[in-house]
C-alpha atoms as one frame of an Amber mdcrd trajectory, in Angstrom:
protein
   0.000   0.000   0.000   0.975   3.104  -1.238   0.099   5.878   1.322   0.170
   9.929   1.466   0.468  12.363   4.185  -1.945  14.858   2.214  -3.434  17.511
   4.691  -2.279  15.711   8.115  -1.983  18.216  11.354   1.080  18.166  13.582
  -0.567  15.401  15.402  -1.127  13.161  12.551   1.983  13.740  10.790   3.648
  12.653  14.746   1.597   9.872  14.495   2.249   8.765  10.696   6.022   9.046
  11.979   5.428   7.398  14.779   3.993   4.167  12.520   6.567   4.993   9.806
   9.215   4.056  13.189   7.599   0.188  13.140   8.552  -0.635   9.382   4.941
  -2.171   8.958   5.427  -5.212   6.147   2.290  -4.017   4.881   3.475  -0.761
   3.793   4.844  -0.194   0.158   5.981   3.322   0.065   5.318   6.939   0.614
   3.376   9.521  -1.741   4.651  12.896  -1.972   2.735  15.491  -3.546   0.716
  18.906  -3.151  -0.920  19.933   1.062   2.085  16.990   2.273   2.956  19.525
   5.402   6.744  18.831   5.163   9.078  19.306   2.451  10.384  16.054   0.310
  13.596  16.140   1.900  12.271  16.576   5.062   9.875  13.661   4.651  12.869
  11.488   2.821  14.552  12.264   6.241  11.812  11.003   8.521  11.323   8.093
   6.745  13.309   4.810   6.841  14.943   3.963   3.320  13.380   0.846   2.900
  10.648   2.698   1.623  10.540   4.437  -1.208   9.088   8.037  -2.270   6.572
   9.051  -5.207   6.353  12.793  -6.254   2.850  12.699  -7.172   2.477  16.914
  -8.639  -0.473  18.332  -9.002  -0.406  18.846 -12.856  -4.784  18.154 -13.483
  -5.667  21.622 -12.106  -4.367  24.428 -14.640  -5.264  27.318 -13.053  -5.062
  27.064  -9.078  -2.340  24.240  -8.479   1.051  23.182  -7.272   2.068  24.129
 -10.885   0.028  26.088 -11.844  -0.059  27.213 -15.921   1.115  31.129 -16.570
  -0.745  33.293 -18.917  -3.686  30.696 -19.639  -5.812  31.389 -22.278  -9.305
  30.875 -21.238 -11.268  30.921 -24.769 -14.423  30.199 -22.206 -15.453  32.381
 -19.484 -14.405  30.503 -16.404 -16.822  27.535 -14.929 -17.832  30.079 -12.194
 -18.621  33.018 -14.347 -20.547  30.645 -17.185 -22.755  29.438 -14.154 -24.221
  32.809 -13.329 -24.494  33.972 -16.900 -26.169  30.917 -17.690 -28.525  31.534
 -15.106 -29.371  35.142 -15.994 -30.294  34.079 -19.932 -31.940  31.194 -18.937
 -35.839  31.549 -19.829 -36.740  27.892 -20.253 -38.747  26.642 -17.492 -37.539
  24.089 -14.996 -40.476  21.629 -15.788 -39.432  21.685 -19.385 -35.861  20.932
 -18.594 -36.839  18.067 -16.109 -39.385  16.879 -19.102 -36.654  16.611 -21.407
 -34.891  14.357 -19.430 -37.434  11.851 -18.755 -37.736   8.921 -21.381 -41.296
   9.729 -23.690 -44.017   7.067 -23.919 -43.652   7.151 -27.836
């Protein structure tokens, strides 16, 4: 089992150490990638060499992430902004949209 310290506290990165200490057999390696609270050589440190580390990036999100893309061209308004304007031109009722979805008896 593969695991990752994403988003632990204090405590629960004491804790992961703590279990990292014991060697369990059933442990395969470490995953290091974006909210891990320590840096990779800190975690390399902290952890016995028997296991090894993954840098698992962030590279799915393009526009808030660990890497995040510079200058992006957004050819769309973003999801956010398409929501509310979607909303404002919208003049279809809600029962016709619902109706559409539902299978006809034809």
């Amino acid at each position: 089992m593969w695991v990752a310290p994403q988003g632990f506290s204090v405590e629960r990165m004491d804790e992961f150490y703590g279990i990292l200490d014991e060697q369990p057999a059933w442990l395969t390696g470490l995953v290091f990638g974006p909210q891990v609270r320590v840096s990779l050589p800190e975690l390399r440190a902290r952890t016995p060499k028997r296991y090894p580390i993954r840098r698992y990036p962030d590279i799915t999100h393009s526009r808030h992430a660990q890497y995040p893309v510079p200058n992006w061209d957004l050819p769309m308004p973003s999801p956010k902004a398409a929501r509310s304007s979607t909303r404002a031109r919208s003049t279809r009722p809600t029962s016709t949209a619902c109706s559409m979805m539902t299978p006809s008896a034809s």
